[in-house]
C-alpha positions as CSV (number, residue, x, y, z in Angstrom):
1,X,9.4,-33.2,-5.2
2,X,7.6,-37.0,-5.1
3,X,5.0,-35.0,-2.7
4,X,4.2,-32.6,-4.9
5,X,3.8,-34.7,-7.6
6,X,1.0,-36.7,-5.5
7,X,-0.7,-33.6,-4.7
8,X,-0.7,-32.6,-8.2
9,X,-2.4,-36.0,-9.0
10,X,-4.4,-36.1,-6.3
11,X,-6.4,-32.2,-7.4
12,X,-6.5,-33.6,-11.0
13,X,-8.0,-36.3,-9.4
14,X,-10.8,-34.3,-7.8
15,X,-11.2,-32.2,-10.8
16,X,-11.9,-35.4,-13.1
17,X,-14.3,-36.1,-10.6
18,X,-15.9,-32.2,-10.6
19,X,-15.5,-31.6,-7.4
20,X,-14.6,-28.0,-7.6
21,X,-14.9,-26.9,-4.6
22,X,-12.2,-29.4,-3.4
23,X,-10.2,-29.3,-6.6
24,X,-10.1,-25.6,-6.0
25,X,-8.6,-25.9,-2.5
26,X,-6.2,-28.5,-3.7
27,X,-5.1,-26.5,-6.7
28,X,-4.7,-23.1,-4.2
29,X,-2.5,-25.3,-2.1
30,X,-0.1,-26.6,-4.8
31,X,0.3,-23.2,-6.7
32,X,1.2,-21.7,-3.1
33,X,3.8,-24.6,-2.1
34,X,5.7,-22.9,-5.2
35,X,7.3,-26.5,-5.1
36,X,6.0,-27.0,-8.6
37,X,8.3,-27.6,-12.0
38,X,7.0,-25.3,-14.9
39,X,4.5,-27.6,-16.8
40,X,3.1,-28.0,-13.2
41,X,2.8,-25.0,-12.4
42,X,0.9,-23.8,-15.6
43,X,-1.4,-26.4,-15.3
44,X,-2.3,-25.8,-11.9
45,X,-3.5,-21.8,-13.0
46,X,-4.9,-23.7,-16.4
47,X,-7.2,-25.9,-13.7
48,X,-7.9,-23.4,-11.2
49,X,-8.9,-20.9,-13.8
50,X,-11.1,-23.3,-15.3
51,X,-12.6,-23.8,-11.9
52,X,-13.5,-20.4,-11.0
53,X,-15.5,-20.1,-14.4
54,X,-17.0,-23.2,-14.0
55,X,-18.6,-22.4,-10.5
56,X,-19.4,-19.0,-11.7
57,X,-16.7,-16.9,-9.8
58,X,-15.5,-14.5,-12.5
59,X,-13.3,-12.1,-10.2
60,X,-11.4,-14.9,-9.0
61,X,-11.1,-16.2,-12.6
62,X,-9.7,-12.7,-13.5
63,X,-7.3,-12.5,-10.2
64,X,-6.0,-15.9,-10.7
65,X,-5.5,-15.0,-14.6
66,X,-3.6,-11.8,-13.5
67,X,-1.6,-13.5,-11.2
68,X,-0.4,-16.3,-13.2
69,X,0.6,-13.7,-15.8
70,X,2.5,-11.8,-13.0
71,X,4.6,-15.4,-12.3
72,X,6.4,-14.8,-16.2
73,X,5.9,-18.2,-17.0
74,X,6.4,-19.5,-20.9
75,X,5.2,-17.3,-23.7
76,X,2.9,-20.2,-25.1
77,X,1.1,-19.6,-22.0
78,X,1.2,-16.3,-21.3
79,X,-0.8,-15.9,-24.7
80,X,-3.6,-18.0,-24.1
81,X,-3.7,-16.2,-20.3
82,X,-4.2,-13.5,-21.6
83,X,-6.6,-14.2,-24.0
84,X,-8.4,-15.4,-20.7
85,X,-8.0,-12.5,-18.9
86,X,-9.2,-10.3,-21.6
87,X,-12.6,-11.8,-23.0
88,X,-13.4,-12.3,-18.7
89,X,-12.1,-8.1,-18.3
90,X,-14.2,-7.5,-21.7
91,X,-17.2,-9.7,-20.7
92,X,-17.6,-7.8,-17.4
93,X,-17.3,-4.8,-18.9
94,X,-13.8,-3.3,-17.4
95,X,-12.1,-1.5,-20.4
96,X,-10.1,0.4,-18.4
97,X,-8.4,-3.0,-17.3
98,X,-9.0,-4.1,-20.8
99,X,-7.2,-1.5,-22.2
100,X,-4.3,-1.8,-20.1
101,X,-3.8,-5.8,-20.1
102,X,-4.4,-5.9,-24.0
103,X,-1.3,-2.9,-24.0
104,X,0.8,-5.1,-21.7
105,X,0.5,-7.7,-23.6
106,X,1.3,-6.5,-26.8
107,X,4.2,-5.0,-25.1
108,X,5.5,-8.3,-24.4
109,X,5.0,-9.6,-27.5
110,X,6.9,-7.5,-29.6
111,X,9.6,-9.1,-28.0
112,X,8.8,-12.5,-29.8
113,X,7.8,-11.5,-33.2
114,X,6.9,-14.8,-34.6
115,X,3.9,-15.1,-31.8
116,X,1.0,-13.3,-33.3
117,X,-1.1,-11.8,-29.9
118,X,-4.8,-11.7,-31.9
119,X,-6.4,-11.8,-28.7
120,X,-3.9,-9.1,-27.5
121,X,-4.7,-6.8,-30.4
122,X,-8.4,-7.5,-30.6
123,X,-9.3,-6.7,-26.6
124,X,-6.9,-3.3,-27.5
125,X,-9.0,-2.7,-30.8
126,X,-12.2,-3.4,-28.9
127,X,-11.0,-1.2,-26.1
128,X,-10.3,1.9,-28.4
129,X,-13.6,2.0,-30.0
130,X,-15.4,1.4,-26.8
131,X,-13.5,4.9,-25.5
132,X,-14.4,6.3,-29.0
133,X,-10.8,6.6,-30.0
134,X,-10.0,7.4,-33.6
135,X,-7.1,4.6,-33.3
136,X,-9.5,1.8,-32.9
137,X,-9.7,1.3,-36.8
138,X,-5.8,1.0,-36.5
139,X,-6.1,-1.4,-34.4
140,X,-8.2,-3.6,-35.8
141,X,-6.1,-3.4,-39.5
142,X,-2.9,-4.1,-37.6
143,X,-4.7,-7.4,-36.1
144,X,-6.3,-8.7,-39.2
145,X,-2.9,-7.8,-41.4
146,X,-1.4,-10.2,-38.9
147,X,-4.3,-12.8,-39.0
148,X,-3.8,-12.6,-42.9
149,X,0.5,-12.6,-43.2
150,X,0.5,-15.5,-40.1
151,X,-2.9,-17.2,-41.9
152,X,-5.2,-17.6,-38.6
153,X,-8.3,-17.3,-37.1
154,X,-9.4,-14.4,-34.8
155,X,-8.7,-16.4,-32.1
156,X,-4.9,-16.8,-33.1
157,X,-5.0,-20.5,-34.1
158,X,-3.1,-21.5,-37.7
159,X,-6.3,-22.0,-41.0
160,X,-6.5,-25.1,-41.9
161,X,-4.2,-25.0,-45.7
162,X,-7.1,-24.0,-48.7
């Protein structure tokens, strides 16, 4: 709707203008009007996320993360959520959560088999050797086998061409 799209502008807006704690409210608000189209909406959790880290709030980083995964939003972003989710979950220490985001996600993406999920397969790799599971090494060959066939970075970005 034409309001939404003026609140939408209005908590970019603030968050140009790094005022987080505002931009934070006003990005709360929108996501919870769930009047938003899809770009919008991804945005919104892209922004709010970004807040959260910025102001030093990691667990509301990671619940917003989780909850804009729960919303099933596009695959393109769903990726790069989780890729969020798990170097915040691994930075902090939780493996158990780790462990079980970086299996949901793979999950999911064996369902789209041209999407690579490094970040997916690393935070599971990472995850396995921290519980001193003889899989770990298993996990890490079937992540850089897929770096090497899909030619990118650990991060899951394409390599420049050599």
């Amino acid at each position: 709707t034409q309001s939404s799209l003026q609140h939408q502008q209005a908590a970019d807006v603030l968050y140009k203008q790094q005022k987080r704690e505002k931009a934070i409210t006003a990005f709360t608000s929108l996501i919870n009007r769930h009047e938003l189209d899809a770009n919008a909406h991804e945005v919104s959790y892209d922004r709010l996320y970004q807040l959260y880290v910025e102001t030093n709030q990691p667990e509301k980083a990671i619940e917003t993360l989780k909850t804009a995964i729960a919303t099933k939003q596009r695959v393109k972003y769903a990726l790069r959520w989780y890729g969020h989710l798990l170097r915040l979950l691994t930075d902090h220490l939780r493996f158990h959560e780790t462990l079980r985001y970086s299996e949901e996600c793979i999950a999911l993406f064996q369902e789209f088999p041209t999407v690579q999920p490094a970040p997916c397969l690393q935070a599971k790799a990472n995850s396995e050797l921290y519980f001193g599971s003889p899989h770990a090494l298993t996990w890490y060959i079937k992540l850089y086998e897929g770096l090497l066939q899909n030619m990118m970075d650990e991060n899951g970005n394409p390599c420049p061409a050599t």
